[in-house]
C-alpha positions as CSV (number, residue, x, y, z in Angstrom):
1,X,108.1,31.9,6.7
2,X,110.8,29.0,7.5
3,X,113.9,29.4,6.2
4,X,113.7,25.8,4.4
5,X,110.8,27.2,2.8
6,X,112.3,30.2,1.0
7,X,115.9,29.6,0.4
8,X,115.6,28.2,-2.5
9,X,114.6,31.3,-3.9
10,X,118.2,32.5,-3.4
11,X,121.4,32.2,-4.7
12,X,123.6,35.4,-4.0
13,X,123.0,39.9,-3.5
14,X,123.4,42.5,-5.5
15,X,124.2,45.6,-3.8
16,X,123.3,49.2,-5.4
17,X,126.4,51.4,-3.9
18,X,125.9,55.1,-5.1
19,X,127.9,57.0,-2.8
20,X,127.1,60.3,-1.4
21,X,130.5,60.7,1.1
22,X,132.9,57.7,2.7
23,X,130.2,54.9,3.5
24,X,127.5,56.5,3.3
25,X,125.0,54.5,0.6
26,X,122.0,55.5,-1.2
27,X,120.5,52.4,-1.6
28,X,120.8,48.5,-0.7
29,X,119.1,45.6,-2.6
30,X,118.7,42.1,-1.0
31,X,116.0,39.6,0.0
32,X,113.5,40.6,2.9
33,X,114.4,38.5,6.0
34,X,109.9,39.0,6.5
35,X,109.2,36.8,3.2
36,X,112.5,36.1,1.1
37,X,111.2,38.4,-1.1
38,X,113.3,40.8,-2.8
39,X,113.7,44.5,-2.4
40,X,115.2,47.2,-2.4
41,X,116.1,50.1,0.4
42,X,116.5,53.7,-0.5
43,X,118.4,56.1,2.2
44,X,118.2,59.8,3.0
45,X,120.1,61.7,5.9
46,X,120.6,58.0,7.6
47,X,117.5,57.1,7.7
48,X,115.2,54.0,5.2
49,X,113.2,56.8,3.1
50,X,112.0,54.4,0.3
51,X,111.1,50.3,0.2
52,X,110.6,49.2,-3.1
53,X,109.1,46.1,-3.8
54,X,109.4,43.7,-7.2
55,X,107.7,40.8,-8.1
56,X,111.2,38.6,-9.5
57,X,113.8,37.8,-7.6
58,X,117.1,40.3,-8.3
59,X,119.6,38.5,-10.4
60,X,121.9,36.4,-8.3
61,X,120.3,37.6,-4.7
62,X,120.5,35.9,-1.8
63,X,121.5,38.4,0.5
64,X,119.0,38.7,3.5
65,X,118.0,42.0,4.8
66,X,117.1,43.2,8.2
67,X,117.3,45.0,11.3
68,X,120.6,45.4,12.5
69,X,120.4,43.4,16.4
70,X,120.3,45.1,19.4
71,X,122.4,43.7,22.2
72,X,120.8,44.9,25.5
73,X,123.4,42.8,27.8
74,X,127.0,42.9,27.5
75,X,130.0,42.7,29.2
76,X,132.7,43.5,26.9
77,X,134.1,42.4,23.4
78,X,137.4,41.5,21.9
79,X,139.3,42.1,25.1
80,X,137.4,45.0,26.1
81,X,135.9,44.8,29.7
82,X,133.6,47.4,30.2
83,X,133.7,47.0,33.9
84,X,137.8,46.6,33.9
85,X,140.2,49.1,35.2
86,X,142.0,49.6,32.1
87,X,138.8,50.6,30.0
88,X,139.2,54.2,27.8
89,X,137.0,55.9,25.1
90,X,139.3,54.2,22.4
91,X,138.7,51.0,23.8
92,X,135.1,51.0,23.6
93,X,135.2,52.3,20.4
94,X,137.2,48.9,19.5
95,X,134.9,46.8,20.6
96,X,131.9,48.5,18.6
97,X,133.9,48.2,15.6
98,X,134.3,44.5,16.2
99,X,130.8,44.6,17.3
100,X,129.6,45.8,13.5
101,X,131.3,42.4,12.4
102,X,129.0,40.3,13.9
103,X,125.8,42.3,12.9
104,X,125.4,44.3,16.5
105,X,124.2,47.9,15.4
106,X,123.3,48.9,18.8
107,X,124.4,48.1,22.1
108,X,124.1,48.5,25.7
109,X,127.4,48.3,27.3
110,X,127.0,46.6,31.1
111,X,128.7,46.9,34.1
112,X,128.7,44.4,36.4
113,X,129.4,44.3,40.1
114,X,132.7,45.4,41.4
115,X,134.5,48.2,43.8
116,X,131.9,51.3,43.5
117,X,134.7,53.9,42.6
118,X,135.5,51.8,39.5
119,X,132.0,51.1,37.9
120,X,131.6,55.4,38.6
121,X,134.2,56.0,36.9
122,X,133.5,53.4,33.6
123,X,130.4,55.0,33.4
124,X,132.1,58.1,33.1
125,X,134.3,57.0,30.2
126,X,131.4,55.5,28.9
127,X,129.6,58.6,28.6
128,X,132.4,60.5,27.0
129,X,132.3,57.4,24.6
130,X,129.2,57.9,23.2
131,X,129.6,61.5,22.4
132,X,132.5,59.9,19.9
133,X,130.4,60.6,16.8
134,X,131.5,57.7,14.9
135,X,130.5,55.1,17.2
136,X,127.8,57.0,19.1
137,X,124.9,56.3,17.1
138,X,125.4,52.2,18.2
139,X,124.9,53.6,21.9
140,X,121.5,54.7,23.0
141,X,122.3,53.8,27.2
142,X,124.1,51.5,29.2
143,X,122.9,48.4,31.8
144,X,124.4,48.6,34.9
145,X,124.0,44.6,36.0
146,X,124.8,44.7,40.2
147,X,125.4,45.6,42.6
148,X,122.1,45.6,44.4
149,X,121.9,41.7,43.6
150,X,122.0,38.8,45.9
151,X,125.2,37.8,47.5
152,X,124.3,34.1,47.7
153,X,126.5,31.5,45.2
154,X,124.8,30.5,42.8
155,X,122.5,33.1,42.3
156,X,125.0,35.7,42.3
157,X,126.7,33.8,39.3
158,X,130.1,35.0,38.2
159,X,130.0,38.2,40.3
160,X,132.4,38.8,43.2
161,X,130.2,38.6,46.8
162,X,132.5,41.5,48.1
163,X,131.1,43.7,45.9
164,X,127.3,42.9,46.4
165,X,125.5,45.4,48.2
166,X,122.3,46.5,49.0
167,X,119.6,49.1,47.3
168,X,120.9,52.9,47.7
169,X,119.2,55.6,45.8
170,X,121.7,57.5,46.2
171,X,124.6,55.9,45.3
172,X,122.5,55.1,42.2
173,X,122.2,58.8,41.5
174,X,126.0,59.3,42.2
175,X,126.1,56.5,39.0
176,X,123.5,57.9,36.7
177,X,125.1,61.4,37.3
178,X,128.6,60.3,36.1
179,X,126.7,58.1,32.9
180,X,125.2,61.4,32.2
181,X,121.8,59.9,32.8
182,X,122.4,57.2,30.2
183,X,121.9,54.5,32.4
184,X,118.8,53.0,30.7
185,X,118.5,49.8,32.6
186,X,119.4,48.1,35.7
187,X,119.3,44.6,37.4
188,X,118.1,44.5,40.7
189,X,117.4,41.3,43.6
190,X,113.8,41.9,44.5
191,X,114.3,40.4,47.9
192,X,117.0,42.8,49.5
193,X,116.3,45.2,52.1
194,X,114.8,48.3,50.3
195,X,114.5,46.5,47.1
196,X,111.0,47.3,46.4
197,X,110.9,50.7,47.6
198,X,114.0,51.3,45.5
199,X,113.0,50.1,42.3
200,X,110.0,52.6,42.2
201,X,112.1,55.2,42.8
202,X,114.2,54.0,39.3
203,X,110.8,53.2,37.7
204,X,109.6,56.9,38.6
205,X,113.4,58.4,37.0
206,X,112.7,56.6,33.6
207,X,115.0,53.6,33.9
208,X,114.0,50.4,32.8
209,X,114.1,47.4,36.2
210,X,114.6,44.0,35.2
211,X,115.0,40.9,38.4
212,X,118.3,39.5,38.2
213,X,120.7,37.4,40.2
214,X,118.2,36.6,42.8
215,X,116.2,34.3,45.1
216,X,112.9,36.3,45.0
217,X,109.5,34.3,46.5
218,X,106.4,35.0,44.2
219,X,105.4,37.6,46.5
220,X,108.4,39.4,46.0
221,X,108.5,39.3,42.1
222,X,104.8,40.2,42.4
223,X,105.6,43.3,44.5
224,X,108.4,44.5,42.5
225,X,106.1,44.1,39.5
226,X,104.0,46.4,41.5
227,X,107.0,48.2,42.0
228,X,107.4,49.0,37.6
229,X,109.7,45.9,36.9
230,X,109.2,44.6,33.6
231,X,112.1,42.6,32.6
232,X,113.9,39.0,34.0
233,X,117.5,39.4,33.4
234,X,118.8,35.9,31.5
235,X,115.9,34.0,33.3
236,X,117.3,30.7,33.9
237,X,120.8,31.7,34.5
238,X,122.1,33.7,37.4
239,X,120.2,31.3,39.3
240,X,121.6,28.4,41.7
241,X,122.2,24.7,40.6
242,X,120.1,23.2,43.1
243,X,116.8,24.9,43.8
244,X,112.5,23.6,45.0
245,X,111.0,22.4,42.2
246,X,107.8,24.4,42.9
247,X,108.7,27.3,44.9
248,X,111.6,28.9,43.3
249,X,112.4,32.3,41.4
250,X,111.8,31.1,38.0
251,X,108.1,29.8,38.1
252,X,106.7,33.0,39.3
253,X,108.8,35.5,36.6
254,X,107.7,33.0,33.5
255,X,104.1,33.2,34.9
256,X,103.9,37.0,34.9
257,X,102.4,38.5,32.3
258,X,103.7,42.3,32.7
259,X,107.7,40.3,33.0
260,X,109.2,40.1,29.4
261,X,112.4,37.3,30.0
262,X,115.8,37.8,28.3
263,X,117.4,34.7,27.5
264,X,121.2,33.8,26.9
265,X,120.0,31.5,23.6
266,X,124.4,30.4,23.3
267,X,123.4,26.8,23.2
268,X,125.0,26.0,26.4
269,X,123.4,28.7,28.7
270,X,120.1,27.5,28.6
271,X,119.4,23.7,27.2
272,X,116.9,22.6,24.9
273,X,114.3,22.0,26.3
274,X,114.6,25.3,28.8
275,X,114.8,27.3,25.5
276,X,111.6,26.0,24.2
277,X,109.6,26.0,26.6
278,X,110.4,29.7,27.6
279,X,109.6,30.4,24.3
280,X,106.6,28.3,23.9
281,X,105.3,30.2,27.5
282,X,106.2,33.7,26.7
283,X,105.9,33.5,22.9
284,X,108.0,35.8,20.2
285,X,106.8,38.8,21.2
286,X,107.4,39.0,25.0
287,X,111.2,37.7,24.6
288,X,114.5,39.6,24.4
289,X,117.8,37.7,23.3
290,X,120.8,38.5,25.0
291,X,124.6,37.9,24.2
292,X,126.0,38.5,28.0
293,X,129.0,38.4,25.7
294,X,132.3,38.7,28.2
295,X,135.1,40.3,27.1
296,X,137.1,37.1,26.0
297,X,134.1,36.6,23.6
298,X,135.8,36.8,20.6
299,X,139.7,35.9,21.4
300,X,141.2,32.7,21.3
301,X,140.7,29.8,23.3
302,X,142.6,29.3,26.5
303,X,143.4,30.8,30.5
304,X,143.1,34.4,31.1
305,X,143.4,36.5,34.3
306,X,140.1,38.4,34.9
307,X,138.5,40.2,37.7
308,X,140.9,38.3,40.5
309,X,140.2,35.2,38.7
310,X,141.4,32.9,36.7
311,X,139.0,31.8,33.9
312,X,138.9,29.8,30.9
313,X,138.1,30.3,27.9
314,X,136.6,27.6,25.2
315,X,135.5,28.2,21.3
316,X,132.2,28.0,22.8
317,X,131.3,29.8,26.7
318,X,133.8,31.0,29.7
319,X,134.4,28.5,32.8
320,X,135.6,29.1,35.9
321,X,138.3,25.7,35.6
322,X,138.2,25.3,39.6
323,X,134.6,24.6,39.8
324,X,133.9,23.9,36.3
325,X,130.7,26.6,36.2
326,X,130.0,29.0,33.7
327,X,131.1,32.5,34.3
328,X,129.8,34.0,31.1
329,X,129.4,34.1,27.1
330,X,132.0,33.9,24.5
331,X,129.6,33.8,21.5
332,X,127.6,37.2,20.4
333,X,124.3,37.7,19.7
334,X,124.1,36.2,16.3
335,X,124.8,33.1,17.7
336,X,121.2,33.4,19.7
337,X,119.6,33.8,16.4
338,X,120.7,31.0,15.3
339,X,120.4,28.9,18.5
340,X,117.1,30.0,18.7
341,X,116.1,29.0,15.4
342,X,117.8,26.1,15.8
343,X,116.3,24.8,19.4
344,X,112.6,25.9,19.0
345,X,112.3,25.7,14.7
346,X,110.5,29.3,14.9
347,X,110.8,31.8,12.3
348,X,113.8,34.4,10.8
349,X,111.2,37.1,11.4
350,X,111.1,35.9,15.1
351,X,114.3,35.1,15.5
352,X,114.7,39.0,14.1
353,X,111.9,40.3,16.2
354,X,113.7,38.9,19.7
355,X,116.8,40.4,19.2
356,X,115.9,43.8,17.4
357,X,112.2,45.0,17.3
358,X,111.5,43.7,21.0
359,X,114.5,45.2,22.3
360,X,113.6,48.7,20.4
361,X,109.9,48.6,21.6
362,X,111.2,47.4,25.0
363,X,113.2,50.7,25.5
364,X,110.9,53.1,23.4
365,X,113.8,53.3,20.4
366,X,111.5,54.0,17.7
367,X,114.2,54.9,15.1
368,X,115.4,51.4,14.9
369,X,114.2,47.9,15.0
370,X,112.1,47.3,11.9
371,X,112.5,47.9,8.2
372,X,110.1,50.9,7.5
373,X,110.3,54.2,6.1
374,X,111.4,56.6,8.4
375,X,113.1,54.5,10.5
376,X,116.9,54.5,10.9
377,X,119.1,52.6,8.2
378,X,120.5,50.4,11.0
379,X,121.0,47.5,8.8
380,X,122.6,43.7,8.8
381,X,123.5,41.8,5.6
382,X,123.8,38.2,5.7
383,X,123.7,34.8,4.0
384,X,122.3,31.9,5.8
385,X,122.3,27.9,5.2
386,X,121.5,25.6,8.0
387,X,120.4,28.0,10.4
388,X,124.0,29.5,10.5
389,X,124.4,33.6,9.5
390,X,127.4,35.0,7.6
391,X,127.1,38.8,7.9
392,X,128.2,40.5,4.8
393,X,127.5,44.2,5.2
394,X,126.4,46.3,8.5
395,X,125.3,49.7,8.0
396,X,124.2,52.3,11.1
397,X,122.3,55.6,9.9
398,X,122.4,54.5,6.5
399,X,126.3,54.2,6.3
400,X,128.3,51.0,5.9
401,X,130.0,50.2,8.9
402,X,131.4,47.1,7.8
403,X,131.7,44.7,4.7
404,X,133.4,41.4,4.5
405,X,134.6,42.2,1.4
């Protein structure tokens, strides 16, 4: 149901707060982001174990509830760079803190490509991260994003050619070993030298391959679907400005049936009429939003210093001033449901669906995603009014992680 079509149902929540220990709820009452229908959520040990349904509105509800979003792509938060030099187990727990704010309940931090010895040994921080019990439950693997991506401009987007390399299996295995095998998903250029043999070997280890940062022909894309890839990394983006208008690397991954896109759905990633017709093509349920959040996303506008670079940054994306390109997203994934809503007039339970039960299918996380008993009370509160969300409340496991209030 359209969002025009039930918010006039609403008018503002009522939240049932019986506390067991510090944030930890027994029950939530709101409006079902499904229908705009009201109900209530019962928890037990974390996780949804009742979902009681009434037939009148609760007094003065208009709190929506539903599945916290999953963020499978991004960079950093709030000043944290995941793939910096200066990153530590208390920064990351900084930026899932600030992450809760803007309705993120779980998250894939991503590495990017950059000097070898560095992305080893964020993985390794990483890792020691998500044993932190209080932010571990938001962490169920990390994206490593490069380095076996192509070194051209343009397709190689914002990351540093001198850092671009080519398929190893076992410096991969030198990675995954210092991520403790959390590395859940990686983006690899189909068309490099030992690409395809390569991304069986990661299909075979349990990893998740999506194509990114590449100029892969058809045949390429086809054989590294052969090969177990499922996933397009931001299709459209990572992509250069100038490119055939029938033989190029986006034709043959929206065509592919077994290829599920993820989409930067910003606003200023993706147009329009790109947006739509992605959607339209792959449909709600073979789409995955994605913040690709840097980590200026969330600090003020202006020039910062990052990775050798000078970049800029506005209320709205990150440029690279000198060329005036984009070299990443300031807004997080919130702003893609919105966007999304906004750009192709689809559903809140898409919307929903894109950026939390697709991702969760996508990577076999069947304790979180939807709203139904026995899953986990990963949770995201919020008001909306012309396709713009206000979180209120985020809870993970059934505890409240954050409130506005």
């Amino acid at each position: 149901m359209k969002i025009a079509l039930i918010s006039t149902f609403l008018i503002t929540i009522l939240i049932q707060t019986t506390t067991n220990q510090m944030n930890s709820i027994d029950s939530i009452s709101g409006v079902h982001y499904l229908d705009g229908k009201p109900v209530t959520l019962e928890f037990d040990d974390g996780n949804i174990s009742e979902i009681i349904r009434t037939k009148e509105l609760v007094k003065n509800s208009s709190w929506f509830l539903a599945p916290g979003l999953i963020d499978i792509q991004i960079n950093g938060y709030m000043g944290v760079d995941f793939s910096g030099p200066n990153l530590t187990v208390e920064a990351v727990k900084k930026a899932t803190k600030a992450l809760w704010r803007v309705g993120v309940t779980s998250y894939f931090p991503t590495i990017i490509t950059s000097d070898f010895s560095l992305i080893k040994k964020n993985f390794a921080i990483l890792a020691k991260a998500m044993e932190v019990k209080e932010i571990g439950n938001s962490i169920p693997g990390f994206h490593l994003e490069g380095p076996y991506i192509s070194p051209i401009d343009g397709y190689r987007g914002a990351h540093l050619k001198k850092y671009t390399r080519k398929p190893s299996w076992e410096e991969f295995l030198e990675l995954q070993n210092a991520a403790k095998n959390n590395i859940i998903l990686i983006t690899v250029a189909p068309e490099l030298d030992g690409a395809i043999p390569f991304i069986k070997k990661i299909v075979d280890s349990g990893v998740m391959v999506s194509l990114g940062h590449h100029n892969g022909s058809a045949s390429q894309i086809k054989d590294a679907v052969n090969a177990g890839a499922r996933m397009a990394t931001h299709l459209g983006n990572g992509c250069a400005n100038m490119i055939n208008r029938h033989n190029n690397p986006i034709w043959p991954q929206l065509s592919e049936d077994l290829i599920t896109p993820s989409l930067i759905a910003d606003g200023f990633h993706l147009n329009r009429e790109e947006i739509r017709t992605f959607y339209k093509t792959k449909g709600a349920d073979n789409t995955i939003l994605v913040s690709d959040a840097l980590d200026l996303a969330g600090l003020p506008p202006g020039e910062y210093i990052r990775g050798e670079r000078k970049l800029l940054l506005t209320p709205n994306v990150v440029k690279f001033p000198g060329i005036n390109a984009l070299a990443g997203a300031a807004s997080p994934i919130s702003k893609c449901v919105e966007v999304v809503m906004d750009f192709t007039n689809c559903s809140l339970e898409d919307a929903i669906k894109m950026t939390s039960s697709n991702p969760a299918k996508m990577f076999s996380l069947n304790d979180r995603g939807l709203i139904k008993k026995g899953r986990r009370g990963d949770i995201v509160m919020f008001t909306m009014s012309d396709n713009k969300i206000d979180i209120k409340k985020t809870f993970v496991a059934g505890k409240e992680v954050y409130s506005l209030d």
